[in-house]
C-alpha positions in Angstrom: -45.7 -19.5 24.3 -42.9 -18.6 26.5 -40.8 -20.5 25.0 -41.4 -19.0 21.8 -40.8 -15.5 23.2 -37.6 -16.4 24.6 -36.0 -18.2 21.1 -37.3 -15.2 19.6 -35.3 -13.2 22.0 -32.2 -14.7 21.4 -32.1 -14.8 17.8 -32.8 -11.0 17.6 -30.2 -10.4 20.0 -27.5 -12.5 18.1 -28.6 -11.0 14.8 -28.0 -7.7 16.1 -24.4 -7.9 17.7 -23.5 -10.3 14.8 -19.3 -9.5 14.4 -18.1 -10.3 11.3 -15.3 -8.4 9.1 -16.1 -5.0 8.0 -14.8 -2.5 5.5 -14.4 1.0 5.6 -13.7 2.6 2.1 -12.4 6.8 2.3 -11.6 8.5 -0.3 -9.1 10.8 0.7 -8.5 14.7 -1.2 -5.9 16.8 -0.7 -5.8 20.3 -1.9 -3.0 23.1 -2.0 -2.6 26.0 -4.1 -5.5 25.3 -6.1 -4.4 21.4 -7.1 -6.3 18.6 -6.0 -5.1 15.1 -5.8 -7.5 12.4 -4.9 -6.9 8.7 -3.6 -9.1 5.7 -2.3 -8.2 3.5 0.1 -9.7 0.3 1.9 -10.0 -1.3 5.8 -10.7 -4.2 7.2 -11.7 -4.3 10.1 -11.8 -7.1 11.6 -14.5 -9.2 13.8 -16.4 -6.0 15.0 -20.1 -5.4 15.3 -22.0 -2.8 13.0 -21.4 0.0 16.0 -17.6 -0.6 16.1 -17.1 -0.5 12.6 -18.9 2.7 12.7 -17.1 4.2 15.1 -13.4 2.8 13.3 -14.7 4.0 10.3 -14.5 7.8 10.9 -14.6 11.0 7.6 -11.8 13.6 8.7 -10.9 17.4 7.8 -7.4 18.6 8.4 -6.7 22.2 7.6 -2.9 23.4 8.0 -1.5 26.1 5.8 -2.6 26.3 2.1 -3.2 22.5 2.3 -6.8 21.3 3.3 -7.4 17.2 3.1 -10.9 15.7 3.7 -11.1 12.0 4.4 -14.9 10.7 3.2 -15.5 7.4 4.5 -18.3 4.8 4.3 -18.8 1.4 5.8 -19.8 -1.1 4.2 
């Protein structure tokens, strides 16, 4: 039984911190004066866990004038 416990223990544990490639897809908006212009753009990012790509993988707001540009981004 103990044995059973302890495979099943290690094979969650490398399931969970599995690293593999990620992406990280934003969709980046920039407004000024009323006019929107609107771009996508992909990352790799390579051999991270689920947690790293998270944190690499980051939505932005920059504010500086009459220009605001948003960053959305989703991992996937």
């Amino acid at each position: 039984m103990k044995k059973i416990f302890i495979l099943v223990a290690i094979a969650s544990l490398t399931t969970v911190s599995c690293a593999k490639d990620r992406t990280c897809t934003c969709t980046r908006t920039t407004t000024s004066s009323g006019v929107s212009f609107t771009s996508t753009s992909t990352t790799t990012i390579v051999k991270s866990t689920k947690s790293q790509g998270k944190a690499n993988c980051v939505s932005t707001k920059q504010e500086s004038n009459n220009t605001t540009t948003t960053s959305d981004c989703k991992l996937s």
